[in-house]
C-alpha positions in Angstrom: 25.1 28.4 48.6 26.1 24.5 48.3 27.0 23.0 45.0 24.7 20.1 44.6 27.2 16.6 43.8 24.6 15.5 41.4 21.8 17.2 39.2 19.7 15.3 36.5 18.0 17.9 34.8 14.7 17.0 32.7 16.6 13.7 31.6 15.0 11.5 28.6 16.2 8.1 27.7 14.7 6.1 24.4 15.7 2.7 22.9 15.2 1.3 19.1 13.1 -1.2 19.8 12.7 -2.3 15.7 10.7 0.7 14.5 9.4 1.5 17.6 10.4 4.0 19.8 10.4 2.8 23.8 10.6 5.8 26.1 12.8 4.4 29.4 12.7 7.8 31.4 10.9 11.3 30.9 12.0 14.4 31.9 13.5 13.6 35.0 14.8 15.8 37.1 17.0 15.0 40.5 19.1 16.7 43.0 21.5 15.4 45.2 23.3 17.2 48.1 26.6 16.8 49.5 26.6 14.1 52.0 23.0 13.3 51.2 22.1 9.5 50.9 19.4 8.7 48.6 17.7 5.7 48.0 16.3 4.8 44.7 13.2 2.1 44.1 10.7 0.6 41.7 9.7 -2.8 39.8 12.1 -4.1 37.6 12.0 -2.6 34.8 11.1 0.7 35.6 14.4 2.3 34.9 16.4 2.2 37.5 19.3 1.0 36.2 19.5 3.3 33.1 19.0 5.9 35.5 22.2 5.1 37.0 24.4 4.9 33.8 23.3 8.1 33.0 24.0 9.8 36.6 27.6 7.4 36.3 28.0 9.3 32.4 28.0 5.0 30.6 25.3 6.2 28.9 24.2 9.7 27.5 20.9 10.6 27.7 18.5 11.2 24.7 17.4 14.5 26.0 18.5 16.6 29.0 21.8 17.2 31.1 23.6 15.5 33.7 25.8 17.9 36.2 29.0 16.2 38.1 30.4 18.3 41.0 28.6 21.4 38.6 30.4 20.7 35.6 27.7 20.4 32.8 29.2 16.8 31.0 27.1 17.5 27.7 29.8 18.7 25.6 32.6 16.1 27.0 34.2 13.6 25.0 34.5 9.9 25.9 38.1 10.5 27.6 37.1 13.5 29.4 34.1 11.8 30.7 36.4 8.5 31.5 38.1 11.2 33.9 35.6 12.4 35.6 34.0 9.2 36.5 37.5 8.2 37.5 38.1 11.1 40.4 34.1 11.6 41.0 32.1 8.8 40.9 32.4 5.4 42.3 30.3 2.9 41.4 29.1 -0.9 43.2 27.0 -3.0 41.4 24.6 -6.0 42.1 27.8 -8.8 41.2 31.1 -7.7 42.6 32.9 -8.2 39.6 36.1 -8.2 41.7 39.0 -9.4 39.2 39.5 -13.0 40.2 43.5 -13.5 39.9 43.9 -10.6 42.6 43.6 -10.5 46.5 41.0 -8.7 48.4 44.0 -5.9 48.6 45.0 -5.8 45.4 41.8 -5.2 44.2 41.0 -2.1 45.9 45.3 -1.0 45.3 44.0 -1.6 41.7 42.2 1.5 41.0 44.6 3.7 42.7 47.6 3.1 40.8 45.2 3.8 37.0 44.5 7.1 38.7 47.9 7.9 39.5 48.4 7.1 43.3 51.7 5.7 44.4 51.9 2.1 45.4 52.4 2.6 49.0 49.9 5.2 49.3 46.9 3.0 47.2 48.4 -0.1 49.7 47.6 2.2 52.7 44.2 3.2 51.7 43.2 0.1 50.7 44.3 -1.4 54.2 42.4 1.0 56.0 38.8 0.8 53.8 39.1 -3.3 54.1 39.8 -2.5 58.0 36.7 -0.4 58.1 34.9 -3.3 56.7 36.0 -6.1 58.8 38.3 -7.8 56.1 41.4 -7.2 57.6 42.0 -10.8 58.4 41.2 -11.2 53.9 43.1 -9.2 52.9 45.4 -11.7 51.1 42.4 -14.0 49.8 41.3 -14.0 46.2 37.5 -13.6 45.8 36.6 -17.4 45.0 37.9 -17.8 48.9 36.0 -15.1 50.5 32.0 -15.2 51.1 29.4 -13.5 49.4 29.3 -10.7 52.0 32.9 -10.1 51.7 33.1 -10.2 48.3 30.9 -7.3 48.1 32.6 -5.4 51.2 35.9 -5.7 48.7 33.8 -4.0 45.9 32.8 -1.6 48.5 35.8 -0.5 49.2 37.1 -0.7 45.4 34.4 2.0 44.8 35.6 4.5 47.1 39.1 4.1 47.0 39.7 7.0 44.6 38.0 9.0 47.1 34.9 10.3 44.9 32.1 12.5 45.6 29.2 10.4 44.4 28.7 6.7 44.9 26.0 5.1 42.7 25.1 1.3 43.7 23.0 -0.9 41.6 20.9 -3.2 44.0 24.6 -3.7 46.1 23.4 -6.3 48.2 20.4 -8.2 45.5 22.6 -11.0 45.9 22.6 -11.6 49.0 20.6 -13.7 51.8 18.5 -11.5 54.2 20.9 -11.2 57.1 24.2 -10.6 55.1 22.2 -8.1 52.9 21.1 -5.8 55.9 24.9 -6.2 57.9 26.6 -5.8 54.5 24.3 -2.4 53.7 24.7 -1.3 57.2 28.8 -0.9 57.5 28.0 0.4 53.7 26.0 3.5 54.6 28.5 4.0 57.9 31.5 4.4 55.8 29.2 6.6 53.3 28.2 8.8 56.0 31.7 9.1 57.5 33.3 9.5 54.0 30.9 12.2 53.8 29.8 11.0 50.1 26.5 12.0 48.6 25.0 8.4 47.3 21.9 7.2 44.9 21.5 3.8 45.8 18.6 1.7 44.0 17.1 -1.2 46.1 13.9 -3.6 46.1 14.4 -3.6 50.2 11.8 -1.4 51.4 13.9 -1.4 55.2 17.3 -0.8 53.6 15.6 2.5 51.5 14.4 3.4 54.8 18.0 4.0 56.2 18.5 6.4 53.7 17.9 10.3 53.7 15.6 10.2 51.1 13.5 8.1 48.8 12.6 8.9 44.9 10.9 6.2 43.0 10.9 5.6 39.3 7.6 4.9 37.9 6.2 4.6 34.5 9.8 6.5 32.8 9.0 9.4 35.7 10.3 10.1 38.8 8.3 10.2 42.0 9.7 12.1 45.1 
């Protein structure tokens, strides 16, 4: 039987909210498969971005469990869960946050070398990602040179450099016009599926969830399949 990458399992999240308590999710539960590509939507507001943290352990949950590659991470300190988001889980957010005194290369090399890769080996990898994504005439550019699109192709690549089994974007391409948005998802979700990753990916775009292998919506603190 396969291990599923990710399990949520009757996950609650509540915030302080002066002497009120404001329930964020309830009880919810989610799945995801090896290689399976899921796309995550609702309003703003609705959770989807504390969803995330939780799946990506940068926040723990008020109630329930999260399972990474089927290690239960209740009982795991800070460093332990530092380490497993490090080999496991990469992450791409809605800004690149790409560190601005480093090139397009260095920034995926980066990562590699704080997990223990050698320098040519990170320089290798990091070639061949930025390749994938049609940067390899950037690779020496710092982000403030490089478009919005490529920018986020860097970050792209930064997220799966350690070779993880999860990917959890945040809105990767909210920033972006129209066009760039659906060419930047596009090579995205190739080099997903060719990675073999399994992926939760939230989104507003109703086309770009589309793509995906399946769709869950957070509504009202619940999820909807």
């Amino acid at each position: 039987m396969t291990q599923n990458t990710l399990i949520l399992e009757a996950v609650s999240r509540t915030f302080k909210q002066g002497d009120e308590d404001v329930s964020v999710l309830r009880d919810v539960s989610l799945a995801i498969k090896p290689g399976e590509i899921v796309a995550l939507i609702g309003q703003s507001g609705a959770g989807k971005s504390t969803l995330l943290q939780i799946a990506g352990l940068l926040e723990p949950p008020s109630s329930g469990k999260v399972f990474v590659n089927g290690q239960d991470t209740f009982a795991l300190s800070d460093l332990e869960k530092t380490a497993l988001r490090r080999h496991y889980i990469g992450f791409v957010y809605q800004f690149h946050y790409l560190l601005p005194e480093f090139s397009a290369l260095e920034n995926v090399v980066i990562p590699q070398l704080i997990a223990g890769q050698t320098e040519k080996a990170a320089t290798e990898r990091a070639e061949q990602l930025l390749n994938s994504l049609g940067l390899s005439h950037r690779f020496h550019h710092r982000p403030k040179k490089l478009s919005g699109g490529e920018q986020q192709r860097v970050a792209i690549a930064r997220a799966i450099a350690n070779q993880p089994k999860i990917l959890l974007a945040d809105e990767p391409t909210g920033n972006l016009d129209y066009q760039t948005s659906n060419i930047v998802f596009g090579e995205m979700l190739k080099i997903v599926r060719e990675t073999g990753l399994s992926a939760l990916i939230a989104t507003h775009n109703p086309e770009i969830a589309a793509k995906m292998d399946r769709v869950v919506q957070v509504k009202d603190g619940m999820l909807i399949s």
